[in-house]
mmCIF file of the N, C-alpha and C atoms, coordinates in Angstrom:
data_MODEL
# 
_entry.id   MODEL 
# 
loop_
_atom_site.group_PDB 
_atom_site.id 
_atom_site.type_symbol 
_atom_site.label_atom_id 
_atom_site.label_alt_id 
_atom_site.label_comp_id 
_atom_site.label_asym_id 
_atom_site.label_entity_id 
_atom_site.label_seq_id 
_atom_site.pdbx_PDB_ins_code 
_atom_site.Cartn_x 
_atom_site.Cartn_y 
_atom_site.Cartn_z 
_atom_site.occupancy 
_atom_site.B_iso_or_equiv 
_atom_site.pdbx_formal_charge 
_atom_site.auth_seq_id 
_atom_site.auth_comp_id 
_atom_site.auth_asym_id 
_atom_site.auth_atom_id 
_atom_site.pdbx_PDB_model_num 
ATOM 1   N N  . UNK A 1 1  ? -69.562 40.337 7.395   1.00 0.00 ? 1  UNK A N  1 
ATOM 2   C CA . UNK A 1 1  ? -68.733 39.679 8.376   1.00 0.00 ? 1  UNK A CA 1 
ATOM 3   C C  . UNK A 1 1  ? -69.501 38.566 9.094   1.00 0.00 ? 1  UNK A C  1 
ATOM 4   N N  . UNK A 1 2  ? -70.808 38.406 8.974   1.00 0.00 ? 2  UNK A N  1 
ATOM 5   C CA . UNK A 1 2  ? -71.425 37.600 10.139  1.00 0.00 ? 2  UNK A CA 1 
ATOM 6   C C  . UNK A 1 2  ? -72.066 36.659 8.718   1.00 0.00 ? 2  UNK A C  1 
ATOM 7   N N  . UNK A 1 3  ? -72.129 36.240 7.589   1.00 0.00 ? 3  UNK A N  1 
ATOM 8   C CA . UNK A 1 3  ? -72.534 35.290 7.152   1.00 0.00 ? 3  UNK A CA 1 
ATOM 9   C C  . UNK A 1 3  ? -71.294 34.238 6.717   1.00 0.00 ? 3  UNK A C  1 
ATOM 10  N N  . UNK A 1 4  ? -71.351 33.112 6.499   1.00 0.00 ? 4  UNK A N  1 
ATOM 11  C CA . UNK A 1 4  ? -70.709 32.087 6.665   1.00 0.00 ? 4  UNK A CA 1 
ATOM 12  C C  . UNK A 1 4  ? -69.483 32.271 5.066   1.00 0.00 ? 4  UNK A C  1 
ATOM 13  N N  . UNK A 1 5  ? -70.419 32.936 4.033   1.00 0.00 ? 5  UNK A N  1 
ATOM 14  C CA . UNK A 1 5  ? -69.524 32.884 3.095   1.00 0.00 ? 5  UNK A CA 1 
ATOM 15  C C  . UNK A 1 5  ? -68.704 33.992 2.849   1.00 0.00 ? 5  UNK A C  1 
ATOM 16  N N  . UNK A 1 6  ? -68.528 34.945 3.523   1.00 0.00 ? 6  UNK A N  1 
ATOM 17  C CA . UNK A 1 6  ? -67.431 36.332 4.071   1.00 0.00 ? 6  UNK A CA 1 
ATOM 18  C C  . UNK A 1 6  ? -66.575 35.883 4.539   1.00 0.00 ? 6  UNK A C  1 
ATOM 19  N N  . UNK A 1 7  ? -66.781 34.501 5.798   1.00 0.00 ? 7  UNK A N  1 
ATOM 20  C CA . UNK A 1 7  ? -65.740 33.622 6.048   1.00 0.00 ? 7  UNK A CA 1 
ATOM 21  C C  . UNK A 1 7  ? -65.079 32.731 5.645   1.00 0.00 ? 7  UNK A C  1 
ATOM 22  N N  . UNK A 1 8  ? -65.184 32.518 4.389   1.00 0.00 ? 8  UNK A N  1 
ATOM 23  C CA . UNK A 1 8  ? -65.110 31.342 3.762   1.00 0.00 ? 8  UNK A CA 1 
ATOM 24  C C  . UNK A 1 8  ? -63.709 31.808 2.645   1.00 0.00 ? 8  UNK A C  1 
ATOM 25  N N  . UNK A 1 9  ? -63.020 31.016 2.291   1.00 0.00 ? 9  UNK A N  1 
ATOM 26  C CA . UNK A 1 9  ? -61.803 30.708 1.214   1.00 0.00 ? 9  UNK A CA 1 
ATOM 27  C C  . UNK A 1 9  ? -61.351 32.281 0.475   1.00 0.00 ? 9  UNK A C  1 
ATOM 28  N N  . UNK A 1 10 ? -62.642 32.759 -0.114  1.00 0.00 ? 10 UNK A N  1 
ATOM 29  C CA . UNK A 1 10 ? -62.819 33.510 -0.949  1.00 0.00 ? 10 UNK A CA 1 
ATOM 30  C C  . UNK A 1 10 ? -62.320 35.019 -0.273  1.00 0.00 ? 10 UNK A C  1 
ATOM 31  N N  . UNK A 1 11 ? -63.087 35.460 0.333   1.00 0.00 ? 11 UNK A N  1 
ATOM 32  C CA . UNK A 1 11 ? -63.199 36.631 0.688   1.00 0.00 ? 11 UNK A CA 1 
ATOM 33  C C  . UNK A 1 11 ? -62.168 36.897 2.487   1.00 0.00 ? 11 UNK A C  1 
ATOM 34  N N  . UNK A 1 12 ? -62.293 35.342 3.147   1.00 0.00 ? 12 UNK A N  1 
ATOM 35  C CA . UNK A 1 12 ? -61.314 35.716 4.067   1.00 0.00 ? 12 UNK A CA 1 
ATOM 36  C C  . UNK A 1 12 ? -61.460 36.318 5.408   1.00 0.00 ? 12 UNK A C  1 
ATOM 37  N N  . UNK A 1 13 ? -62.522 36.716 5.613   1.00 0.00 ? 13 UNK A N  1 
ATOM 38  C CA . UNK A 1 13 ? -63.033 38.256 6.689   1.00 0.00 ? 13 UNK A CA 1 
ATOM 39  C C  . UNK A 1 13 ? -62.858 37.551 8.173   1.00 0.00 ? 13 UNK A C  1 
ATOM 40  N N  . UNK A 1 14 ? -62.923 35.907 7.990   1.00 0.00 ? 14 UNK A N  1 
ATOM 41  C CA . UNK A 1 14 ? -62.403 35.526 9.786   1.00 0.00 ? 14 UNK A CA 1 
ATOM 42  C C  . UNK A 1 14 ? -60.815 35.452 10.141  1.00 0.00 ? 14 UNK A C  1 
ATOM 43  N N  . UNK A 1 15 ? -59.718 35.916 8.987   1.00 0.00 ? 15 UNK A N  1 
ATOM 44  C CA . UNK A 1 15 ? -58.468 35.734 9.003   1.00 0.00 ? 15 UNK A CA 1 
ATOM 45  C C  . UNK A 1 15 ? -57.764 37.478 10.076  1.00 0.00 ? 15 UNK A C  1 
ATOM 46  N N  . UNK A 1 16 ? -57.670 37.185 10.778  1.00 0.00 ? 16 UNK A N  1 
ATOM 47  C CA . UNK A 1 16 ? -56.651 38.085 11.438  1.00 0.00 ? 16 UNK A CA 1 
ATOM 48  C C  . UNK A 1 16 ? -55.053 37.980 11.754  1.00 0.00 ? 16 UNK A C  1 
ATOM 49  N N  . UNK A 1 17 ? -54.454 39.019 11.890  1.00 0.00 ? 17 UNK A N  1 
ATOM 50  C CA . UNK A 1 17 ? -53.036 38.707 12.181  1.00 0.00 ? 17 UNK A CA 1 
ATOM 51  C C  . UNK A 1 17 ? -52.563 38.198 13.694  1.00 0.00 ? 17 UNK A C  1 
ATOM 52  N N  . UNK A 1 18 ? -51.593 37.875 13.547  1.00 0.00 ? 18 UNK A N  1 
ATOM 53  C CA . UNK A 1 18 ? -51.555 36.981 15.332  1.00 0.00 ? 18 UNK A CA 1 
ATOM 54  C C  . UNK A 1 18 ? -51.276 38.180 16.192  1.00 0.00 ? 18 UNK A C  1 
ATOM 55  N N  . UNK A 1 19 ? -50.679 39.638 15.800  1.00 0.00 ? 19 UNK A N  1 
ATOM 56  C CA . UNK A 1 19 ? -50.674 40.768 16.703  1.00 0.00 ? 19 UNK A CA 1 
ATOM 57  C C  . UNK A 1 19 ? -51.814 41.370 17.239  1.00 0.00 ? 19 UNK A C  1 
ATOM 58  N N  . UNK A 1 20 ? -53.261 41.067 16.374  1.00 0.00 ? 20 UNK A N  1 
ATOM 59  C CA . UNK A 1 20 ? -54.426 41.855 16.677  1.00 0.00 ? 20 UNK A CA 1 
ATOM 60  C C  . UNK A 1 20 ? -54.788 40.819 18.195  1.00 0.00 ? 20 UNK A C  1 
ATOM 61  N N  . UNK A 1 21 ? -55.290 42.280 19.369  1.00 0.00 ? 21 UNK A N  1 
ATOM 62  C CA . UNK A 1 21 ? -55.775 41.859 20.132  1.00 0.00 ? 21 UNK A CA 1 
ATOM 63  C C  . UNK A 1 21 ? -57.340 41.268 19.682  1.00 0.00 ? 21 UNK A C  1 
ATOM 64  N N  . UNK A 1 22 ? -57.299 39.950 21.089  1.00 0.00 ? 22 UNK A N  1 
ATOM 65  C CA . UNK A 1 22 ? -58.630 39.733 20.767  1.00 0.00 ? 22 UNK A CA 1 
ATOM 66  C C  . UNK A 1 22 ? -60.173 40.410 20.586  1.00 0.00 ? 22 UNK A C  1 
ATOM 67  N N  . UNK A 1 23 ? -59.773 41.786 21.754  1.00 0.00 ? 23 UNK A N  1 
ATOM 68  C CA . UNK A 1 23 ? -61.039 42.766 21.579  1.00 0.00 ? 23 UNK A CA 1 
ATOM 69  C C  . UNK A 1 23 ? -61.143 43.660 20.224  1.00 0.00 ? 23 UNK A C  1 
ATOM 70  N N  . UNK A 1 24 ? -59.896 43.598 19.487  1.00 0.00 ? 24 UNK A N  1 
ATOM 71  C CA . UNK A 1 24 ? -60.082 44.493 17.806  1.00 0.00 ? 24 UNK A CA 1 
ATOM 72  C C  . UNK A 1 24 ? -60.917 42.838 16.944  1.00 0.00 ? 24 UNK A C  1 
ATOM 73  N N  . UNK A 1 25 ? -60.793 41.727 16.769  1.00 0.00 ? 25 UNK A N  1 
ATOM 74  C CA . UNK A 1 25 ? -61.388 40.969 16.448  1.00 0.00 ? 25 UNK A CA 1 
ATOM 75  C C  . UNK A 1 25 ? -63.241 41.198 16.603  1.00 0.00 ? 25 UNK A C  1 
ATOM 76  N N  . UNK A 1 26 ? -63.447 40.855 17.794  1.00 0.00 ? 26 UNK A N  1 
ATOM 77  C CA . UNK A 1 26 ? -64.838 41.181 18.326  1.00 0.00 ? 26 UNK A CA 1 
ATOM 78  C C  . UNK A 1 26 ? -65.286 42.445 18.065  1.00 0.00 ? 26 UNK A C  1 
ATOM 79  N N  . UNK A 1 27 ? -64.598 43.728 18.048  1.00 0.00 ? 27 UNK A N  1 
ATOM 80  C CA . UNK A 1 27 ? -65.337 45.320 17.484  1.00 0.00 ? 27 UNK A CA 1 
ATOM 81  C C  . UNK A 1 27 ? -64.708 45.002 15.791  1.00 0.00 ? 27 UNK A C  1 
ATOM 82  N N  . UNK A 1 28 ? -64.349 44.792 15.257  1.00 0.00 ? 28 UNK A N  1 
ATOM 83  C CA . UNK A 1 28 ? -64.280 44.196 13.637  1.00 0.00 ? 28 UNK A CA 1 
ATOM 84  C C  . UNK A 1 28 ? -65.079 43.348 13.318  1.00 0.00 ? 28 UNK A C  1 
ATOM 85  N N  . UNK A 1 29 ? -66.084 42.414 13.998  1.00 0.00 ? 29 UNK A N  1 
ATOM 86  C CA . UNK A 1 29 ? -67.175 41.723 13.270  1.00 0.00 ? 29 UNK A CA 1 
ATOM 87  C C  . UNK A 1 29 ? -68.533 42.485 14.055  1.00 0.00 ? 29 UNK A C  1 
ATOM 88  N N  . UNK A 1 30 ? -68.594 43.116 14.663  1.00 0.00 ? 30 UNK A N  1 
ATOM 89  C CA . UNK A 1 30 ? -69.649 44.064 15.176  1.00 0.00 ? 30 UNK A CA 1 
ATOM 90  C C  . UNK A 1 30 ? -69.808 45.160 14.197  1.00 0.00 ? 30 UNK A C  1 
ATOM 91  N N  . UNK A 1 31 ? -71.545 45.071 13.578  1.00 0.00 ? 31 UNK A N  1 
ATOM 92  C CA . UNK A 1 31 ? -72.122 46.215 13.453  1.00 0.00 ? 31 UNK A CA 1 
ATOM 93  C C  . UNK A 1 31 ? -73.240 46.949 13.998  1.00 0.00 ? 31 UNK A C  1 
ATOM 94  N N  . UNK A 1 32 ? -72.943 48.224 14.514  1.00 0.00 ? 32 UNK A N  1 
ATOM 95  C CA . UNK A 1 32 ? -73.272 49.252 14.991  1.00 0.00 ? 32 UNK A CA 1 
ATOM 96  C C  . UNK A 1 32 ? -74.634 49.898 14.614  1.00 0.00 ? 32 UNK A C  1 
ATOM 97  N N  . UNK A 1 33 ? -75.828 49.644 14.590  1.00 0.00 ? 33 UNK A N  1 
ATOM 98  C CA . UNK A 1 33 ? -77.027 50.494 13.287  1.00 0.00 ? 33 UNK A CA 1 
ATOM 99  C C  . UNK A 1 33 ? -76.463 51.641 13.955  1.00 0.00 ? 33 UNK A C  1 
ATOM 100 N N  . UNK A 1 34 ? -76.661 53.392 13.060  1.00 0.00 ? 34 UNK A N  1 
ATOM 101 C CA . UNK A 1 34 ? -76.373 54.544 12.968  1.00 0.00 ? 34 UNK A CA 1 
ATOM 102 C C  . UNK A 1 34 ? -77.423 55.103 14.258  1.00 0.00 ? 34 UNK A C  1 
ATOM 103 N N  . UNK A 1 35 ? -76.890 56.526 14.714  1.00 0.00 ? 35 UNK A N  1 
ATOM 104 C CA . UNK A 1 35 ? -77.608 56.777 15.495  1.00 0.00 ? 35 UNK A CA 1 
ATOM 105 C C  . UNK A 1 35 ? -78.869 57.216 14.969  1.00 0.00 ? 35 UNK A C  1 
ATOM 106 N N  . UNK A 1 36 ? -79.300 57.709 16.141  1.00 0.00 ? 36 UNK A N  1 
ATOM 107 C CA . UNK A 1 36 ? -80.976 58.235 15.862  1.00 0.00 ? 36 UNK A CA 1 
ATOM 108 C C  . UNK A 1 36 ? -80.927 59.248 14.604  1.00 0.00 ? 36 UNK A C  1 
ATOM 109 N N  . UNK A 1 37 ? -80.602 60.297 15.224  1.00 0.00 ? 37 UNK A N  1 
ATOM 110 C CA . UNK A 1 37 ? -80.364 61.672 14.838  1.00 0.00 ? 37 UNK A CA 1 
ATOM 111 C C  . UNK A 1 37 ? -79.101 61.996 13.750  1.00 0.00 ? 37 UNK A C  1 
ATOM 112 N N  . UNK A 1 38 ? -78.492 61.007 12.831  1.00 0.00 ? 38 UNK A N  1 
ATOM 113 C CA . UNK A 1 38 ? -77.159 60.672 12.114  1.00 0.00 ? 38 UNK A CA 1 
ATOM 114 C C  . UNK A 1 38 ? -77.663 60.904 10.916  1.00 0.00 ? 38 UNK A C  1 
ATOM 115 N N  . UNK A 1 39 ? -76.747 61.433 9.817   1.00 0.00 ? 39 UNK A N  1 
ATOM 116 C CA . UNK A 1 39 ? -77.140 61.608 8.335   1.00 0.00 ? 39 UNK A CA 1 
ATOM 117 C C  . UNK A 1 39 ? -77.733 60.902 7.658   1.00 0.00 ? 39 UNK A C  1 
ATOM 118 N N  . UNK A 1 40 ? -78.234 60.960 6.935   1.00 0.00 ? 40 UNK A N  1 
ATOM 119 C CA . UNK A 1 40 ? -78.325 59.519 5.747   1.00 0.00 ? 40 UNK A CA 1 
ATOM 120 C C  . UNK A 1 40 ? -77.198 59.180 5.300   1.00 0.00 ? 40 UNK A C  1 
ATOM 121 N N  . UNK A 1 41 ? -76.816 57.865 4.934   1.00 0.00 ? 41 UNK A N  1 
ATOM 122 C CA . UNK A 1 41 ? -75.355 57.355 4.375   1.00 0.00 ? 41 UNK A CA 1 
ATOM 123 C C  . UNK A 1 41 ? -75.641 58.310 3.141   1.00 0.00 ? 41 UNK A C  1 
ATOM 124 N N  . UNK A 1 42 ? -76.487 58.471 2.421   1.00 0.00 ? 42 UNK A N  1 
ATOM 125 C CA . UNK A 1 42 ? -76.182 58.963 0.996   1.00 0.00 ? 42 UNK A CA 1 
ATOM 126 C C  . UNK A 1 42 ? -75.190 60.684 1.064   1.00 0.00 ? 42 UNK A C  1 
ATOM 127 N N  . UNK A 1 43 ? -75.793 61.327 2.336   1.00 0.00 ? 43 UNK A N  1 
ATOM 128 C CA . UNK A 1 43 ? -75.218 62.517 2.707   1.00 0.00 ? 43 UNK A CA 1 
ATOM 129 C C  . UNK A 1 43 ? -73.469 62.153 2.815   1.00 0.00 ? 43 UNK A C  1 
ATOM 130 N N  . UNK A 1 44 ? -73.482 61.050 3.659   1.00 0.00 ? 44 UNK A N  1 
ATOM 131 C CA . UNK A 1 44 ? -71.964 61.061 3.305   1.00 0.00 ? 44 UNK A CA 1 
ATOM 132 C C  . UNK A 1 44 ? -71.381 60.557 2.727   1.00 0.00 ? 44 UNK A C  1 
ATOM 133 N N  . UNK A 1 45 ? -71.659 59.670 2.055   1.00 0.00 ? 45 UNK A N  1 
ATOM 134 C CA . UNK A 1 45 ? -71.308 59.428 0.763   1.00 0.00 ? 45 UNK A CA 1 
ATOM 135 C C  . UNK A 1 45 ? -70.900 60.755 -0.265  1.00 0.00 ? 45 UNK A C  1 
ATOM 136 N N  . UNK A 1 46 ? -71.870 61.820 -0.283  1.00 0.00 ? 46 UNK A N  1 
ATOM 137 C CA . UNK A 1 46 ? -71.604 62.948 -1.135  1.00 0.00 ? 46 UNK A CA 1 
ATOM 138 C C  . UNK A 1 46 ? -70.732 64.082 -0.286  1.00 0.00 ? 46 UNK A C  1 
ATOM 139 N N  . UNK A 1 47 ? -70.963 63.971 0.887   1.00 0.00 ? 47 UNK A N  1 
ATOM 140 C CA . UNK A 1 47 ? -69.270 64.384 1.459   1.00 0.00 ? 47 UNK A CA 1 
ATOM 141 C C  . UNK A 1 47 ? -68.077 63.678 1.022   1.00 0.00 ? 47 UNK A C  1 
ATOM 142 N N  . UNK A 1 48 ? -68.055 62.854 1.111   1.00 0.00 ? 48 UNK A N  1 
ATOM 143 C CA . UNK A 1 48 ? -66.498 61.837 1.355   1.00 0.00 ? 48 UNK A CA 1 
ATOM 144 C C  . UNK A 1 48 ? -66.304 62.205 -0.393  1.00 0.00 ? 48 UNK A C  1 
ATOM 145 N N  . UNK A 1 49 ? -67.002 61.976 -1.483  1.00 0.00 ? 49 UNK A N  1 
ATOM 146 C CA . UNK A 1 49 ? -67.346 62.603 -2.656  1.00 0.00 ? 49 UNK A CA 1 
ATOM 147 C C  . UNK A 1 49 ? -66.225 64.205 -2.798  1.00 0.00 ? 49 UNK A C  1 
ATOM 148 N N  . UNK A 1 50 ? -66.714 64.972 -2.406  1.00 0.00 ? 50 UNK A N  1 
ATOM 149 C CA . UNK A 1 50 ? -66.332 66.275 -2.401  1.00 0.00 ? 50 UNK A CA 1 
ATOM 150 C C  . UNK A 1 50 ? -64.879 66.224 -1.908  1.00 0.00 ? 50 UNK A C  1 
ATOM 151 N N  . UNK A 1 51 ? -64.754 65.517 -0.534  1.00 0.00 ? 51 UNK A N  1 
ATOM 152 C CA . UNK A 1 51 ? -63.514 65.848 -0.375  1.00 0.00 ? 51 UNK A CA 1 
ATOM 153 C C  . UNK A 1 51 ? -62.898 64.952 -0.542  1.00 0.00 ? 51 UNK A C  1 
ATOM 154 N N  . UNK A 1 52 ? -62.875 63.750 -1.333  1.00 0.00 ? 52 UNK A N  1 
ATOM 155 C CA . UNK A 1 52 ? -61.813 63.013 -2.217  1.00 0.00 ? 52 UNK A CA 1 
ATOM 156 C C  . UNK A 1 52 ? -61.538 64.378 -3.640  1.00 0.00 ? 52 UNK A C  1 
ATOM 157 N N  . UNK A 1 53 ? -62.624 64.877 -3.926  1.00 0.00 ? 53 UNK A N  1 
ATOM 158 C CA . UNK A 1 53 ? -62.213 65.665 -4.929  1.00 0.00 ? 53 UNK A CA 1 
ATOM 159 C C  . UNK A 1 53 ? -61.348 67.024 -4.921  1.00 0.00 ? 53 UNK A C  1 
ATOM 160 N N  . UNK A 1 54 ? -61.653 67.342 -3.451  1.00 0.00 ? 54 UNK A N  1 
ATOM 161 C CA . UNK A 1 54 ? -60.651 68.550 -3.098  1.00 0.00 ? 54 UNK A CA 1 
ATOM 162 C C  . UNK A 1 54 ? -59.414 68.250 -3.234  1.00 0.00 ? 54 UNK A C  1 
ATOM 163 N N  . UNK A 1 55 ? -59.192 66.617 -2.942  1.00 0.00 ? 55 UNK A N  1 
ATOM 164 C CA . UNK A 1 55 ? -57.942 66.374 -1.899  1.00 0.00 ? 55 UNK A CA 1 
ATOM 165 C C  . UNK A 1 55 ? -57.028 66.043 -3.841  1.00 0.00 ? 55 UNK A C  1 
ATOM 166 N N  . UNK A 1 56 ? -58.032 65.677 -4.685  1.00 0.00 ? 56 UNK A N  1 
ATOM 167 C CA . UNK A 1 56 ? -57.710 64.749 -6.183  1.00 0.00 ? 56 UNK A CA 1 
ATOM 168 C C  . UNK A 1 56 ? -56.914 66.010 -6.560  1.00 0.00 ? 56 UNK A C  1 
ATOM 169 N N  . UNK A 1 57 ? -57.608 67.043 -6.788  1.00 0.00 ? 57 UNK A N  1 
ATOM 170 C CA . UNK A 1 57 ? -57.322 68.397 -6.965  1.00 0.00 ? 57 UNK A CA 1 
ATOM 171 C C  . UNK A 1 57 ? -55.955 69.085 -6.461  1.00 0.00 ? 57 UNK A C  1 
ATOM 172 N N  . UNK A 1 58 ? -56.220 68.961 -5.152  1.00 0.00 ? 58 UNK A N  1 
ATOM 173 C CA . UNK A 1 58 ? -54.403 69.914 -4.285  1.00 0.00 ? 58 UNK A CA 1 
ATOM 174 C C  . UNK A 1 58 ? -53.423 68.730 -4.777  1.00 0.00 ? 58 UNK A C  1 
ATOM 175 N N  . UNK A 1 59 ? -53.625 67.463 -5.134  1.00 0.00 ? 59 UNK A N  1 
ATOM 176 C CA . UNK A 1 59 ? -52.166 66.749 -5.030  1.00 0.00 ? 59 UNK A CA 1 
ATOM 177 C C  . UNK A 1 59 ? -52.401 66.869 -7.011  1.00 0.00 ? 59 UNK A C  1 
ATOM 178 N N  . UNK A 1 60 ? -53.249 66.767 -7.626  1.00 0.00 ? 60 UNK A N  1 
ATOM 179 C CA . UNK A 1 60 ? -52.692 67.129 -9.294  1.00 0.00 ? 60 UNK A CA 1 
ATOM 180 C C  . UNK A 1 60 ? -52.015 68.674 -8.932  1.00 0.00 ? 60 UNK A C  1 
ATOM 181 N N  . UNK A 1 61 ? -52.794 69.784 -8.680  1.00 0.00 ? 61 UNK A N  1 
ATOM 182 C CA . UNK A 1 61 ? -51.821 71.205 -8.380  1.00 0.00 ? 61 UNK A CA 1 
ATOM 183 C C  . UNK A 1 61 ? -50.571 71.349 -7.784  1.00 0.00 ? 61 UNK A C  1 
ATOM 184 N N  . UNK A 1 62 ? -50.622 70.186 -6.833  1.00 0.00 ? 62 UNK A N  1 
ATOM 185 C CA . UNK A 1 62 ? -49.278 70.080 -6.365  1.00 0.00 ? 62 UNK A CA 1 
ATOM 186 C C  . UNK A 1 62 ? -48.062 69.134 -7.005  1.00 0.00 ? 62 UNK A C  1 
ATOM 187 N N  . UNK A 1 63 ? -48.427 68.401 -7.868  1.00 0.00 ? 63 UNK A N  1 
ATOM 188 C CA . UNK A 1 63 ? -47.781 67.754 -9.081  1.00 0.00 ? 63 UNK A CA 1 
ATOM 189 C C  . UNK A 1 63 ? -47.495 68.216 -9.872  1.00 0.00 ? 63 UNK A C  1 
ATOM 190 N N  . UNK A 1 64 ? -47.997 69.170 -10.398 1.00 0.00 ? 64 UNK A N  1 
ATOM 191 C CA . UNK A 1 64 ? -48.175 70.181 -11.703 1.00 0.00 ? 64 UNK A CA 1 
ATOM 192 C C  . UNK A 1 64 ? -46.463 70.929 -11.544 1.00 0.00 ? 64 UNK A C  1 
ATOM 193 N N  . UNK A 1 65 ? -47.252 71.337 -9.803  1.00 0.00 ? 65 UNK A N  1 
ATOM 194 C CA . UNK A 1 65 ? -45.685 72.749 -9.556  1.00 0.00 ? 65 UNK A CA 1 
ATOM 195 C C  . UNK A 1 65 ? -44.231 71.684 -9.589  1.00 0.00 ? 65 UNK A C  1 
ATOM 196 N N  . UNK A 1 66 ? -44.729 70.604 -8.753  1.00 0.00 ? 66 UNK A N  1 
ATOM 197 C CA . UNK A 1 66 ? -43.291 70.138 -8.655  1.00 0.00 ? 66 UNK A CA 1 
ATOM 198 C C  . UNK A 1 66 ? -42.376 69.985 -10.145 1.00 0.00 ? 66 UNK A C  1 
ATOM 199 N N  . UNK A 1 67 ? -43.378 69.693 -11.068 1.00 0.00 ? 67 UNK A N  1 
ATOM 200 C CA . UNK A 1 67 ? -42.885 69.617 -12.364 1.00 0.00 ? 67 UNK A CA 1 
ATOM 201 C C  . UNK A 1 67 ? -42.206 70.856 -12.895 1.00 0.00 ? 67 UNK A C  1 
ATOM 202 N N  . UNK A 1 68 ? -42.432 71.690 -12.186 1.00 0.00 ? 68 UNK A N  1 
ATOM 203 C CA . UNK A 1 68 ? -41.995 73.085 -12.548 1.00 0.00 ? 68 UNK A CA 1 
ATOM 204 C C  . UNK A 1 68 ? -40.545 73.336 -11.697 1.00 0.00 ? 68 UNK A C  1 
ATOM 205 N N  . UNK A 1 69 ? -40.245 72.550 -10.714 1.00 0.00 ? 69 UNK A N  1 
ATOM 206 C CA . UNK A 1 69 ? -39.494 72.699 -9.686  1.00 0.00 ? 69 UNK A CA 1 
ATOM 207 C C  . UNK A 1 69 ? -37.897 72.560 -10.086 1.00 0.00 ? 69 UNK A C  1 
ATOM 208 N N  . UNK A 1 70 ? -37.007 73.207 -10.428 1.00 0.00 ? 70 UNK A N  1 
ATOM 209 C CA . UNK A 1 70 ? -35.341 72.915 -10.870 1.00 0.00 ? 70 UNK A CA 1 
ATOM 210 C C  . UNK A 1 70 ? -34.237 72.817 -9.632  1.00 0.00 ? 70 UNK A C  1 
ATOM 211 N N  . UNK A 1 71 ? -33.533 71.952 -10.116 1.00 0.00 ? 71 UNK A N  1 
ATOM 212 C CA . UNK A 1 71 ? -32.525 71.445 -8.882  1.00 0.00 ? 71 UNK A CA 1 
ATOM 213 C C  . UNK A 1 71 ? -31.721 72.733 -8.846  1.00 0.00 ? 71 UNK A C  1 
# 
């Protein structure tokens, strides 16, 4: 968000909608370094991992039944 070509034609990242307040603008090009005491990104990365796979899982099982389902 803060180098010139994120802003640029391509990618777009200084374009907002005319509803966004101006303070969601300013916390949308702000980054935050992690706290002190905070995971390693790789840790959550292999969370978010797991439970995209839980979640991949209940909606195929839950696809499966509906297929089974008669009016």
């Amino acid at each position: 968000m803060y180098s010139p070509i994120a802003k640029g034609p391509i990618f777009n990242a200084a374009n907002f909608v005319y509803w966004t307040p101006p303070r969601y603008v300013t916390i949308a090009t702000r980054f935050d370094s992690p706290a002190p005491n905070a995971w390693p990104f790789s840790v959550h990365v292999l969370i978010m991992i797991g439970l995209a796979t839980i979640a991949a899982w209940r909606g195929l099982a839950l696809g499966g039944w509906m297929t089974k389902v008669k009016r």
